[in-house]
N, C-alpha and C positions, 0 to 999 in steps of 0.2 A: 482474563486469567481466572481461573477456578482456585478454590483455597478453602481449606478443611479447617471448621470452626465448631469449638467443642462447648456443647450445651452448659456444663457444669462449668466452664471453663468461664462463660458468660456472664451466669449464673454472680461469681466473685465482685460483678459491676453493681453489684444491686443489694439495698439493703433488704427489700422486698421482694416478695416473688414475680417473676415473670409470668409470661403465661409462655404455655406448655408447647413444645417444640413444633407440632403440628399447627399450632396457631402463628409461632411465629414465624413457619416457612409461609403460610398464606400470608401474613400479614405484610413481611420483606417482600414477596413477590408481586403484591400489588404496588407499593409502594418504593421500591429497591430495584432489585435486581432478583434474577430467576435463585432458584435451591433446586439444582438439579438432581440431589439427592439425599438422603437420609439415612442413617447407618447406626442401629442400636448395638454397641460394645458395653457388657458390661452396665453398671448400671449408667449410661452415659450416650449422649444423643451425638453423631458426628451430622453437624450439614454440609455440604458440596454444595456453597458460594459461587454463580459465577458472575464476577466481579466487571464490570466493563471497562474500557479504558480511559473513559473520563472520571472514574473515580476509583483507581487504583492509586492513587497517592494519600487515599486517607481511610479507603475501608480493607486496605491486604492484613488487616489484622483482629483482634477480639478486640481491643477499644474501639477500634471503629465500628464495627458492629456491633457493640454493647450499646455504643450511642446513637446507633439507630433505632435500637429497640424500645429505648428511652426516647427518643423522640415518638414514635410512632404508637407505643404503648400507651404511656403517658408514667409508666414508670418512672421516681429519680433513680440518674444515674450518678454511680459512686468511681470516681479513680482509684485505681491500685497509687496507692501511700509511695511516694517516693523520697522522701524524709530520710534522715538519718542523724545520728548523733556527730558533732560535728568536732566534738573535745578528742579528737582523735589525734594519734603520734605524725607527725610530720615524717616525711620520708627524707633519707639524706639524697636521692638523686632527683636532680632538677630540669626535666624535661623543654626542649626546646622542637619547636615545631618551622617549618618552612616551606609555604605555598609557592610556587614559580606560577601559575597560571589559575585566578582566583574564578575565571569563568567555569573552568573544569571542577574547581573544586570551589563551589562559597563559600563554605563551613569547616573547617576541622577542630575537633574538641578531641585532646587528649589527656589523659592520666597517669600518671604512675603509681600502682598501690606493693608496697614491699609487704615481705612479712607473712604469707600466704600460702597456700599449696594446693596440689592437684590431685585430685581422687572424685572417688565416687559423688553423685549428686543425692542431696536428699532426696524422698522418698515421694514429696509432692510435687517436684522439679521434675525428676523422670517421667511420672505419673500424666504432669500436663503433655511432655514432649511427647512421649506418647501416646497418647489421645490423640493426636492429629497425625501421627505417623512417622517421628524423628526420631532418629536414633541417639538415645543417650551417649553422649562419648565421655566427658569427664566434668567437675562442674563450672572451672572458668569455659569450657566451650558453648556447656546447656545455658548457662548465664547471657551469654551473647544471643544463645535461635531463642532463649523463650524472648530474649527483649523485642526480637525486632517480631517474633507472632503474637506479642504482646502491643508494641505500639506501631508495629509496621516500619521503624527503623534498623536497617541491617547495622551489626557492629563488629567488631574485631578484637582481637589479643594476642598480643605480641608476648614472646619471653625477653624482658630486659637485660635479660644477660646476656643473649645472642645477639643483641644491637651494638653495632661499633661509636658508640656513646651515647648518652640519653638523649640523643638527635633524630628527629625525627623529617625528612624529606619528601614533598611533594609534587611530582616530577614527570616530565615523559621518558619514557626509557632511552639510552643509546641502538644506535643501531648496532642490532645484532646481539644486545644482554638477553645473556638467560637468563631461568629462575624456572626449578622443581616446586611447582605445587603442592600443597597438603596431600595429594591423594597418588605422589610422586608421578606424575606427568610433567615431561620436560616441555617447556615453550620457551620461542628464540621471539622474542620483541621484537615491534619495529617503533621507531620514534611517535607514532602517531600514536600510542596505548600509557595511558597514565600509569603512573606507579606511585608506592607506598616505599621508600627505600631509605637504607642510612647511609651513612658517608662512604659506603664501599659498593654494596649493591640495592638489586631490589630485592623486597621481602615480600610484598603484594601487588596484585594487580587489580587497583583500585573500583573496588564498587564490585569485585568479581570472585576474586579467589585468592584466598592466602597464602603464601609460598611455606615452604617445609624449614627453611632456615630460618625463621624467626618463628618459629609456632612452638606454643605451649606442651610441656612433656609431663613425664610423671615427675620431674627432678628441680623441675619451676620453685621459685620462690617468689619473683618480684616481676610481675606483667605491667604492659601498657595498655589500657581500654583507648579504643579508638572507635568513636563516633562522630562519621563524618557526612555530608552531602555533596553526592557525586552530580557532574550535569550529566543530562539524562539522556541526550542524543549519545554523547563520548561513550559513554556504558554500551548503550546498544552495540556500538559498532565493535566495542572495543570485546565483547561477546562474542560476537558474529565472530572478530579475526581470528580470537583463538582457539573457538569451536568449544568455549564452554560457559555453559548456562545454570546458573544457580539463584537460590529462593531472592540473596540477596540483587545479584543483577537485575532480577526480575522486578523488583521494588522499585530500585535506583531510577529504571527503562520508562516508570510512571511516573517518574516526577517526585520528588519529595518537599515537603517542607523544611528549609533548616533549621527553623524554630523546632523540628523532632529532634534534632541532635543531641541538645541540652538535656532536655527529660530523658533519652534513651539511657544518657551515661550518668545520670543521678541513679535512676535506678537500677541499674548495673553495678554503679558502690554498693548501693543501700542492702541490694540482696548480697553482695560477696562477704558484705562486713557482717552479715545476719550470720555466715560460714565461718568468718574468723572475725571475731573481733576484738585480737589486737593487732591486725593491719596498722600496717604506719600509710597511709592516703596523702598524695601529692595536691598539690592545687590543680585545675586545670586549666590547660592553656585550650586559648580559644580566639583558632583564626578565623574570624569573621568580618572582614573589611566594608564590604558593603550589607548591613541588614537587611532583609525583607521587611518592607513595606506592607503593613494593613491596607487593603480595599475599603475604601468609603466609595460607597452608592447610595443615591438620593431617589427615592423611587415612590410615588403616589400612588391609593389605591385604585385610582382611573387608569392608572399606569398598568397595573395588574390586572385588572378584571380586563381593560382591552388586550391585553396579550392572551389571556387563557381565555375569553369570551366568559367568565364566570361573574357571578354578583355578590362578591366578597365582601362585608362591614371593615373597618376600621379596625372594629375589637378583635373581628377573626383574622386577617391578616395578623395584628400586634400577639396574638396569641399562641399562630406559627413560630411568627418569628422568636418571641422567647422561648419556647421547643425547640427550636436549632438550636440556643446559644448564641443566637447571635446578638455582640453589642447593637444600641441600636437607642435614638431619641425619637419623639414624634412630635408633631406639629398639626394637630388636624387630621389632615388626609393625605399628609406628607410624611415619611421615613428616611431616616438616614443612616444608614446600615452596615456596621465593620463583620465581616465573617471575619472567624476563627483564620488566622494563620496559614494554618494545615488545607484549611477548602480550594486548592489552587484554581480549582473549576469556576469560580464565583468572583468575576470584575465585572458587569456589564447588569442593567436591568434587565432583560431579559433572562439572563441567570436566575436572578432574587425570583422574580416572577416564577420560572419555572419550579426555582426549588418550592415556593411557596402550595406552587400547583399539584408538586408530586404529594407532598404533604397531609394535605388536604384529601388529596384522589380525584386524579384527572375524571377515573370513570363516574366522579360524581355529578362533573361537571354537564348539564345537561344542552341538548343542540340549540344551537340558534339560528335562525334565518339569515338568509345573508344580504343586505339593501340593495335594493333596484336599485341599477345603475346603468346610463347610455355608453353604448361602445358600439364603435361604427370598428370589423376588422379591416385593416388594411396590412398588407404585406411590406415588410422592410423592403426598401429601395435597394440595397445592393443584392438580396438573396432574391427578390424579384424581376431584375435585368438580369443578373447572371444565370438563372434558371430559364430566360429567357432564350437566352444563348444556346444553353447545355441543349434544352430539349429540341433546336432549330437544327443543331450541328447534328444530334443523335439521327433526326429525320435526312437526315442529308447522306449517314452514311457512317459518319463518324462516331467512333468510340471511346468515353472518357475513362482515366487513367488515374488513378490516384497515386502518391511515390511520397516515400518519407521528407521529409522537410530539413533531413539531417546528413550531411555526408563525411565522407573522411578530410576532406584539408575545406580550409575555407577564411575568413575573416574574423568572425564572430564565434566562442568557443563555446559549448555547452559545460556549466559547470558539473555536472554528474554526468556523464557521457553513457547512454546504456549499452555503447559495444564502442571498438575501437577505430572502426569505419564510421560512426557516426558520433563524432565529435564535437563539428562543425554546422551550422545555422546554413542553408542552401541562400545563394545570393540570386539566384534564377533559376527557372523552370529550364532552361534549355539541358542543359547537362542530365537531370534527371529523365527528360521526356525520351534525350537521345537513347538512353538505357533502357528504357520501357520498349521503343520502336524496337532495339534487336531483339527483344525478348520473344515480341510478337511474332517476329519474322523465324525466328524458331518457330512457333507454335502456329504459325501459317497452314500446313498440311491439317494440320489436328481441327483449325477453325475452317478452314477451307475458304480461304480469302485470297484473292487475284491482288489485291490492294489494301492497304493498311493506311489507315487513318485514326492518326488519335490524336486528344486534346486533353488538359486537363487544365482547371480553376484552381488556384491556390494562392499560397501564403510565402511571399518569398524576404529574403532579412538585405537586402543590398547595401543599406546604411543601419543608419540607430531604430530608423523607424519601418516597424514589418509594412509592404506592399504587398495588393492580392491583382494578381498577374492572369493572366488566360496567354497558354502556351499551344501551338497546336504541330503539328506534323504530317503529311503525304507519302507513300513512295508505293510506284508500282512490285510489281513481285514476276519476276523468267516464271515461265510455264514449270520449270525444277523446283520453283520455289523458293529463287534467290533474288536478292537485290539488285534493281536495274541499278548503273551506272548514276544517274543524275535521280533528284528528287522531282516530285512530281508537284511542281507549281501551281497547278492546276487548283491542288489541293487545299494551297495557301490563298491563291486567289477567289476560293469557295471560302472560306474564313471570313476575311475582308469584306464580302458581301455578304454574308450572313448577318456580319457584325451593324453594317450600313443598314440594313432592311429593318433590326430586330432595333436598335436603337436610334436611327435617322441619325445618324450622324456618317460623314465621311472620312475614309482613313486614309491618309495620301502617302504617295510614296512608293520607292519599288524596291523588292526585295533583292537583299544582298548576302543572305544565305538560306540554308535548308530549313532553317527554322520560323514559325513565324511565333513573335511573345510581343505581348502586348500590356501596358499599365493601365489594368481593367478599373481600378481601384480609384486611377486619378480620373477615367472615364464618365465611372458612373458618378463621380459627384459633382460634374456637371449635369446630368439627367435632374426633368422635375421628379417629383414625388408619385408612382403610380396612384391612378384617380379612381380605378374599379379594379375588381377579380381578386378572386383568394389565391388562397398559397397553392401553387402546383403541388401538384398529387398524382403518382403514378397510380394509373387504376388498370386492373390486369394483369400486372406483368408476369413474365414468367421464370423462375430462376431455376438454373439447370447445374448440378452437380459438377464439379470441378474435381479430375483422378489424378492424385496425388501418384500415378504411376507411369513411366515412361509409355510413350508411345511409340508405335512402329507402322515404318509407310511400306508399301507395293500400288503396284501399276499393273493392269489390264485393260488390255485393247482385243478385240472381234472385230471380223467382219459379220454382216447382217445382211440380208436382201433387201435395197432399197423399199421406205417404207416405215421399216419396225423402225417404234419411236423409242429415244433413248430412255422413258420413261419405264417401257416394257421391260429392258434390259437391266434397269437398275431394280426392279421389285425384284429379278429372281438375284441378283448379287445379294443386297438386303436380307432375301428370306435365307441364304445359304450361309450370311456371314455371320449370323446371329447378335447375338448382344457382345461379343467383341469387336462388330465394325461400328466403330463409333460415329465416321464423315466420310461421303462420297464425294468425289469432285468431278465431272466432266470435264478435261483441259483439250480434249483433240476430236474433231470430227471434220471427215469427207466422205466426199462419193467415187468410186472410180470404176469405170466400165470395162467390164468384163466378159469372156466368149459366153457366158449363161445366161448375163445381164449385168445390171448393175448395182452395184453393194457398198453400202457405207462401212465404215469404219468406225467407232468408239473406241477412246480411249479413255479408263478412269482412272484418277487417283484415290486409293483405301486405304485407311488411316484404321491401326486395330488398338485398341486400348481396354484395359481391364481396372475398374474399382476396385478390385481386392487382391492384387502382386504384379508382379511385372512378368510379363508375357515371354513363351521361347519362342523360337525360332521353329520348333516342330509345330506348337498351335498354331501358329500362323499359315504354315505349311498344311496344315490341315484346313486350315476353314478357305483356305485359295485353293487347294483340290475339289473343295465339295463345291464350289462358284464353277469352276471349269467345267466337270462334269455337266452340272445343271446347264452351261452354257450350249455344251457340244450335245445334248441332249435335244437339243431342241434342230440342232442341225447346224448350231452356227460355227463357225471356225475363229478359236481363241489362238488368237497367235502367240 
């Protein structure tokens, strides 16, 4: 995610000077993340951040970036004050809050502050909004975008007197509630989309957009600040459904810390009370049932220099680490290390290590050899028997098929389904192979094949536990290019002995339908362990373009003067049909004696097909006149 970060704006983090904008894009971009752009407005630096998605839950904002600069500078960094005087008038309304589903929401902190009103924003409040490109709207609203481009937490405000009591609900919609958005777009809910609602309806849709009957007007007195931590999948989706995307979803979708909640809405008082200060200021409720837990990791400097390959001391590792901030004791050459709250990215040693790494500068880290080591290759036992197979059967005739693993009805359900025919977990190759054999049998004329043979290796679910199956199929093809009657046994019984020969094992039994499938998986873990040979490697092969365009058949037959070989007679078809005859077939030849002599017969089937649209009836009819001609040209008779 990209996000506009203002130099002066930075600047406020620091009691000291920074260094200068050009340094701190090289600087961040060695160390950080890219600056894919820079923008002088005014006397003031814009950068284009782009943020990644392992650390969008703590740099989408100026402190997070202030405090990298600080780390990486070596600048201190200073926090924006969010203090306030606390001898303030109590409000008479007393806000109640109500979580239904604490996974979706882990946090909510709300406020009540009476006594207030709605106009213009100061002059340095505009001034930062836009710097980065926000539109000033009024100053409870700017109060809410500067906090969350301020700490990266989104917030909200309610008008208290459009809530049907100081109750606050946190909810998944009814099926079928509406709710007019801030920017008057109607949206019809479905049960699966959290809401922000009071005892009547909803007001927001949580983590996303504000609805228009609870939002702040020019005629406001007394708002609810609402800072809360949404789960971060539910945001996404709940995005996706209603087809709208904002600064704040876009936060939420990266994860937040809810330890950001607290500080967003201290400082959200602190600056409104700066606006008015004789607000009368509620307590704030805060549902938080389960806390986030601090990360403790115990990580040695052998620990670190073998992950980075670098040769770190003791004192420079300890000296990173207090440059992040981070808590942290030592013991030697041992560390035991709490990040910040907010770092969600940071549970595991190789974390610490990496942050340690980025730190530092990987690119300082210079190369190392890598130690001599024996290694005899040898190829996996199952992908080396079944490769065995594949390329026996391919030599034989036969052609492998690959088919999705996923069908419409079945036993076993996919819980994301990416369409609605594939639902289901396949419990055998048979079903799918059978699909693949008609498909072929269609496209028969186009590959020019008497017989069809295919097999395929895979993955099939029949119980709890996946099996890898070898499924295979035969059937002759009518000289039309349709299916015989019966299957061709033959075919299966070419399987069985491939299988026998490539693995010495015997496969008993007679078949009792069209298919042969096989439990390749229980097979091969009776086999020993291959003793020699690398991994097969197709050398050579050749792959030929695949026309996403209907094809079209015709048929010609000539006689010839015994003699002229059918080889003759297909070079001038070939030169006449040009690059739309794609496959010739010879399906018919005799000889039959005649008052002149004796003359064979040819019959071809011509298959025309185009790469770039689908063919008429007149081309076709054209590129079979110019074959006949050349035919009769030569004297022969095209019947």
């Amino acid at each position: 995610m990209n996000i506009p970060i203002s130099y002066n704006w930075l600047r406020v983090h620091f009691e000291k000077d920074i260094p200068a904008p050009n340094e701190i894009a090289t600087l961040l971009t060695k160390h950080l993340c890219e600056v894919e752009g820079m923008e002088v407005r005014n006397d003031d630096t814009i950068f284009d951040f782009k943020i990644l998605p392992d650390r969008g839950h703590d740099l989408l904002s100026h402190h997070g970036i202030a405090r990298e600069v600080s780390v990486l500078s070596g600048v201190p960094f200073k926090k924006i004050p969010t203090e306030y005087q606390q001898s303030f008038e109590k409000t008479e309304a007393i806000l109640k809050v109500s979580v239904s589903d604490a996974h979706l929401c882990p946090r909510y902190m709300g406020r009540v502050i009476e006594n207030v009103g709605v106009g213009e924003s100061p002059a340095w409040l505009r001034a930062r909004l836009e710097s980065v490109g926000q539109r000033s709207i009024n100053n409870i609203v700017d109060i809410t975008n500067f906090v969350m481009l301020e700490l990266g937490q989104p917030m909200h405000a309610f008008d208290l007197r459009k809530l049907s009591g100081a109750e606050i609900f946190v909810r998944k919609a009814h099926e079928g509630e509406k709710m007019m958005t801030l920017d008057n777009k109607d949206i019809t809910l479905t049960p699966e989309t959290l809401v922000i609602a009071d005892s009547k309806q909803a007001l927001a849709i949580a983590g996303v957009k504000g609805g228009k009957d609870a939002g702040v007007e020019a005629g406001t007195t007394s708002i609810v600040f609402e800072s809360a931590n949404f789960n971060a999948v539910s945001t996404r989706k709940t995005s996706q459904r209603v087809g709208i995307r904002t600064d704040s979803s876009r936060r939420y979708e990266h994860g937040l810390s809810p330890s950001l909640t607290e500080e967003a809405i201290h400082l959200a008082t602190k600056l409104l009370l700066e606006m008015y200060p004789q607000a009368r200021v509620g307590e704030i409720v805060d549902v938080y049932p389960e806390p986030q837990q601090a990360q403790t990791i115990v990580i040695t400097v052998s620990d670190i220099n073998g992950i980075l390959g670098s040769t770190l001391s003791p004192d420079e590792v300890e000296g990173i680490v207090v440059r992040l901030g981070f808590t942290h004791t030592r013991d030697g050459e041992t560390f035991t290390i709490t990040p910040p709250l907010v770092r969600l990215d940071l549970s595991i040693k190789e974390d610490i290590a990496e942050e340690i790494g980025r730190v530092y500068g990987f690119y300082k880290i210079t190369d190392a050899p890598l130690p001599d080591f024996a290694f005899t290759a040898r190829p996996l036992k199952a992908y080396y028997y079944a490769n065995l197979i594949r390329d026996t059967l391919v030599a034989r005739g036969f052609s492998e098929v690959y088919t999705s693993s996923f069908q419409k009805e079945g036993e076993f359900a996919v819980l994301n389904p990416l369409a609605e025919d594939k639902a289901f977990l396949r419990k055998n190759l048979a079903m799918n192979i059978e699909q693949a054999l008609e498909l072929n049998v269609r496209n028969a004329p186009l590959l020019g094949l008497d017989e069809i043979r295919i097999f395929e290796i895979g993955k099939a679910f029949p119980g709890v536990m996946e099996e890898k199956l070898l499924c295979a199929v035969g059937i002759e093809l009518t000289k039309a290019g349709k299916k015989k009657d019966t299957m061709t046994r033959e075919a299966l019984e070419e399987v069985r002995t491939v299988i026998g020969e490539v693995l010495g094992v015997a496969i008993e039994g007679v078949f009792t339908t069209n298919v042969f499938e096989l439990d390749l998986g229980a097979l091969l873990d009776t086999l020993p362990e291959p003793k020699v040979g690398a991994p097969f490697v197709s050398v050579g092969t050749r792959y030929q373009k695949i026309s996403a365009y209907p094809f079209m058949l015709r048929d010609i037959a000539l006689w010839v003067p015994e003699g002229i070989p059918n080889d003759e007679v297909l070079a001038i078809i070939v030169h006449e049909g040009g690059d739309l005859l794609r496959t010739k077939r010879l399906f018919d030849v005799f000889t039959k004696e005649f008052p002149e002599g004796k003359r064979t017969s040819y019959a071809f089937n011509l298959v025309f097909q185009s790469y770039e649209k689908t063919l008429s009836d007149e081309e076709i009819n054209n590129s079979m006149l110019r074959i006949t001609i050349a035919l009769r040209a030569r004297g022969w008779e095209v019947r």
